[in-house]
C-alpha positions as CSV (number, residue, x, y, z in Angstrom):
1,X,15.8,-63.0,5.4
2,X,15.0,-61.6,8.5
3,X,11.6,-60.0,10.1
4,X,10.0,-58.3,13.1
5,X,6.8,-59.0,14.3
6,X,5.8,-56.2,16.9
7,X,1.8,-54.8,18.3
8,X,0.7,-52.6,15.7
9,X,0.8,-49.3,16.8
10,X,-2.7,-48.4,15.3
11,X,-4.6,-50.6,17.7
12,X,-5.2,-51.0,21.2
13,X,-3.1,-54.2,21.9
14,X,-2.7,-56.4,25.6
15,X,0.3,-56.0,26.4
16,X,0.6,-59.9,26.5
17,X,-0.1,-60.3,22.5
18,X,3.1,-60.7,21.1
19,X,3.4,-63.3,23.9
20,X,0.0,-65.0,23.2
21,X,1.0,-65.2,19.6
22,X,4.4,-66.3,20.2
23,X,3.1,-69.9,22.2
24,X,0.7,-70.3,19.1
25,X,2.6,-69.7,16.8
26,X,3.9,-72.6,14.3
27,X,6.4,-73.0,12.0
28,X,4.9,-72.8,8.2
29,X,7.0,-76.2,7.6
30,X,11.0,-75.4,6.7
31,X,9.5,-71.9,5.3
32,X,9.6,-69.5,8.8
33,X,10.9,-70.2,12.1
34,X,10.3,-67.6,14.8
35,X,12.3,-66.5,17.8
36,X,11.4,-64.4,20.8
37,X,13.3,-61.3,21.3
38,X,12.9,-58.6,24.2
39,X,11.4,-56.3,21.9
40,X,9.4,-58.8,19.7
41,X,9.5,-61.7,17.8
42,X,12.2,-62.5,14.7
43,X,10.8,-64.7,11.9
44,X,13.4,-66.0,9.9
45,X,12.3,-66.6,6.0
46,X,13.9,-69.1,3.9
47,X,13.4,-68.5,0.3
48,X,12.9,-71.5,-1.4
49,X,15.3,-69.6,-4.5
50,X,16.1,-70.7,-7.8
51,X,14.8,-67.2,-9.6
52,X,17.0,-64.1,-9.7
53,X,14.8,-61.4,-7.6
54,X,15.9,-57.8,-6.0
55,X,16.3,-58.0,-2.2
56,X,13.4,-55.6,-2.4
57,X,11.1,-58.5,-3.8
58,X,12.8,-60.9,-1.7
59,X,11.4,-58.9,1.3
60,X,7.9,-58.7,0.2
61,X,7.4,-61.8,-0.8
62,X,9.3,-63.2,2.6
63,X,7.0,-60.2,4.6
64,X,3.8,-62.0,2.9
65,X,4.7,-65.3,4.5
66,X,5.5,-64.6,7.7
67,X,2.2,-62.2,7.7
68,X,0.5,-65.9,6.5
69,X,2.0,-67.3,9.0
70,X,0.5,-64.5,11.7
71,X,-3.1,-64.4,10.4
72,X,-3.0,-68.3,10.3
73,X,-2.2,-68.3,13.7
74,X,-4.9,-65.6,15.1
75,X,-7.5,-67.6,13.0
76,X,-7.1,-70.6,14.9
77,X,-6.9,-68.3,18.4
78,X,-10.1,-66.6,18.9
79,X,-8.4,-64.4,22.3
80,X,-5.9,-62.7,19.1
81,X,-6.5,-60.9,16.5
82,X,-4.3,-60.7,13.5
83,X,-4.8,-56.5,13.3
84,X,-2.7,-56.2,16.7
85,X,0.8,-57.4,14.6
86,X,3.0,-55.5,12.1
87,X,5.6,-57.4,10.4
88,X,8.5,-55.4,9.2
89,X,11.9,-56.8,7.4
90,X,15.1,-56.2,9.2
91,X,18.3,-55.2,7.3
């Protein structure tokens, strides 16, 4: 499953931070991978399956991980904060 990760439109974001976060950001092991776009950043889930589950579920749960993945990255990066990001799922 697919994902966007663009500035979050209820803060005041540089207009470098989906930049800054993009060099920090790190693959949570085979989980998410993330690409740059023009427009954002892509984070591509892989679900590890096995259980039948609605795409709807599927895409929260896949959301949750990528959002992980965000506010694990800001922790370790003092200059971003994890409130500038929105992470929505792409159909």
């Amino acid at each position: 499953m697919r994902f966007k990760v663009t500035r979050h439109s209820g803060f005041r974001v540089p207009p470098d931070a989906l930049d800054q976060l993009f060099e920090r950001l790190r693959a949570s092991g085979d989980v998410v991978s993330f690409s740059k776009t023009t427009d954002g950043i892509t984070a591509t889930w892989r679900e590890a399956g096995g259980i039948s589950r609605t795409e709807e579920e599927l895409a929260a749960i896949g959301r949750l991980e990528v959002l992980d993945a965000v506010y694990a990255t800001c922790e370790d990066a003092p200059e971003l904060s994890a409130d500038w990001f929105a992470v929505s799922f792409l159909r």
